[in-house]
N, C-alpha and C positions, 0 to 999 in steps of 0.2 A: 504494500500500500504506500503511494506516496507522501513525503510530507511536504510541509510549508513551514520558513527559516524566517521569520518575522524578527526585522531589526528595528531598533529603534532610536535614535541617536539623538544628544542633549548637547546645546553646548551656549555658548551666552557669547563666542565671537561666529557669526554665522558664515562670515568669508573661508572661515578653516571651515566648519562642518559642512557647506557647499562643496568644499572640494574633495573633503575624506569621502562624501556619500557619491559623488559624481565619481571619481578614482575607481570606489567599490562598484559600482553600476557598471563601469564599462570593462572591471577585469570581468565582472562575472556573464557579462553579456558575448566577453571574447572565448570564454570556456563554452560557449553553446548552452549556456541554463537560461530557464526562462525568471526574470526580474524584471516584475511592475514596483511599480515610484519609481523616483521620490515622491512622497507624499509629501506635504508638507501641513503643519496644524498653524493654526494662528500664534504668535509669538504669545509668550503669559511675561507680564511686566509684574516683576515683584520689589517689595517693599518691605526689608527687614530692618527692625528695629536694632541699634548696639547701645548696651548700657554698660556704663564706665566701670559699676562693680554689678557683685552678684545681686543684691538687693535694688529692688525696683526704684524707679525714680529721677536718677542722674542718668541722661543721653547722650551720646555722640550723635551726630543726624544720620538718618536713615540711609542704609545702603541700596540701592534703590539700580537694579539691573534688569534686562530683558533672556527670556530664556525661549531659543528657537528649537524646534524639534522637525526631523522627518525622519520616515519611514520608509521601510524597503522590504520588499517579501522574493524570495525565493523559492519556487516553485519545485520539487523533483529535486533532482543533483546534488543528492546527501554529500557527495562527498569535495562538490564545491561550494557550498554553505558550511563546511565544516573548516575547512582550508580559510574561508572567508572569516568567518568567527574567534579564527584562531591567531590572526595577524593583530602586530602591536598599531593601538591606537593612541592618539596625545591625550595626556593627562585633561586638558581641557574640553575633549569628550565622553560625554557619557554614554556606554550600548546596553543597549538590555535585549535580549535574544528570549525566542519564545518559541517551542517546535509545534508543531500542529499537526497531527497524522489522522489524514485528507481520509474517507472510508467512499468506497464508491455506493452510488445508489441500492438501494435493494440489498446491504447487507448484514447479514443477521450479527442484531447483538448479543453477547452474551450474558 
């Protein structure tokens, strides 16, 4: 049964993670697997607060960052979604991998 290689990548400089997911998209497109995305979700703009000690009250001002995300699925090609997964990525992205094993129509579960 096939599976699906669901990546997910996080990063808060979007010119790097444009190009680690673009890089990834075209080695895995030169191995012959099938890979739909990038997707891409709407940027989440966040707003953390820093306090100068442990007890509430005294602030530094808010760190206040944008965090962009897309997404990539690979289709079939266990063993180039593994080769994929396995490659170093920079510290200032984040992956999260999710396998999905695809069941065709009509078949019995247990």
């Amino acid at each position: 049964m096939p599976f699906v290689t669901k990546l997910t990548f996080q990063s808060g400089d979007k010119a790097v993670l444009d190009r680690i997911v673009g890089d990834l998209k075209q080695q895995v497109e030169k191995k012959g697997a099938d890979c739909r995305g990038p997707h891409a979700d709407q940027p989440k703009r966040l707003n953390i607060p820093q306090y100068r000690t442990l007890a509430p009250g005294d602030e530094f001002s808010a760190w206040d960052y944008t965090v962009y995300t897309r997404r990539l699925e690979i289709h079939g090609a266990d063993e180039v979604a593994r080769t994929v997964t396995q490659r170093p990525f920079p510290d200032s992205v984040h992956v999260e991998v999710e396998v999905e094993q695809k069941k065709p129509l009509g078949h019995r579960r247990n």
